[in-house]
C-alpha positions in Angstrom: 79.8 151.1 47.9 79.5 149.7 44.4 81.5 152.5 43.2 84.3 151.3 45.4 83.9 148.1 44.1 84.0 149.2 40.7 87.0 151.4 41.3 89.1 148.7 43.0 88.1 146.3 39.9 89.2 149.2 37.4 92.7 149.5 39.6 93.6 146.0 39.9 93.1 145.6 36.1 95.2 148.6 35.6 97.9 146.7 37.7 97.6 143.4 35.7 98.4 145.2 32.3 101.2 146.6 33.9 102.6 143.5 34.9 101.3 141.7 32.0 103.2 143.8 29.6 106.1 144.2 31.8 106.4 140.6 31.8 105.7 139.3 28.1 106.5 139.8 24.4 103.4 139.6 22.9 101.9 138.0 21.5 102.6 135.5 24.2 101.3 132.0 25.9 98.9 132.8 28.7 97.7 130.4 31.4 94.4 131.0 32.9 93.1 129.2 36.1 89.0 129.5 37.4 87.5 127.6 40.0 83.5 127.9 40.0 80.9 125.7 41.2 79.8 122.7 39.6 76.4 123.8 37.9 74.6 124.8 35.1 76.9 125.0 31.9 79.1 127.4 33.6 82.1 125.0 32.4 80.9 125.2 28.6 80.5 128.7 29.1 84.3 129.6 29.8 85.3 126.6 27.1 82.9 129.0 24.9 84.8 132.0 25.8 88.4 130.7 24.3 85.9 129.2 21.3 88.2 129.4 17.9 91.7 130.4 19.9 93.3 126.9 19.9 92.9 127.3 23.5 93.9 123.9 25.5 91.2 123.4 28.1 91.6 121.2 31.0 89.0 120.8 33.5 89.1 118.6 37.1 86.1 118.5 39.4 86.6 118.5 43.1 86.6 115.2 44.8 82.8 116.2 46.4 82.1 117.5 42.4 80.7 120.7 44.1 83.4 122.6 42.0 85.3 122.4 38.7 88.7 123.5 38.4 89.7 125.0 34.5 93.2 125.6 33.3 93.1 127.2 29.6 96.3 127.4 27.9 96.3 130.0 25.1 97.9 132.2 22.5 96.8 135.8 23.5 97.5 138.8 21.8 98.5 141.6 24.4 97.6 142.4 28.0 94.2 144.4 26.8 93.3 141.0 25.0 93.9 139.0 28.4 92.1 141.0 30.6 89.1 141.0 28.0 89.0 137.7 28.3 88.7 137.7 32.8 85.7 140.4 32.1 83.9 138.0 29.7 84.2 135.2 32.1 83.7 137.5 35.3 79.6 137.3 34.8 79.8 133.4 35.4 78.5 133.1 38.9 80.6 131.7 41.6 83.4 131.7 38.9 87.2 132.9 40.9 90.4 133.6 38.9 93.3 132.4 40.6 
């Protein structure tokens, strides 16, 4: 079953490029959006992850605080760079990319 998953993760990412490139002229603004509980320093974490990129982090907590919202606006510099950048983040636990 893992492989599936792993298989499906290595599809959808193929897809993404695809589209990525499809759609931009790199190198290009890119507008990422996470939603992950509230804990730990998972929020300092992804802010570490765009560290050095004149990346424009905003954050917004939920109205219980159980879960932070984070927008990062940034320069990236092609679709291989971008999806770099979701696996990074991806080992945050509880972390979603919308």
């Amino acid at each position: 079953m893992e492989n599936d998953k792993e298989k499906n993760t290595a599809e959808f990412y193929e897809r993404l490029k695809v589209e990525l490139d499809n759609s931009n002229t790199w190198p290009a603004e890119y507008l990422y959006k996470f939603i992950m509980p509230s804990v730990n320093d998972n929020v300092e974490t992804v802010e570490k992850a765009f560290d050095g990129m004149g990346a424009v982090i905003k954050t917004t907590k939920s109205k219980t605080g159980k879960f932070t919202s984070v927008s990062v606006d940034v320069t990236m510099n092609s679709a291989d760079h971008v999806i770099s950048k979701y696996i990074e983040v991806s080992t945050i636990e509880g972390i979603v990319s919308l």
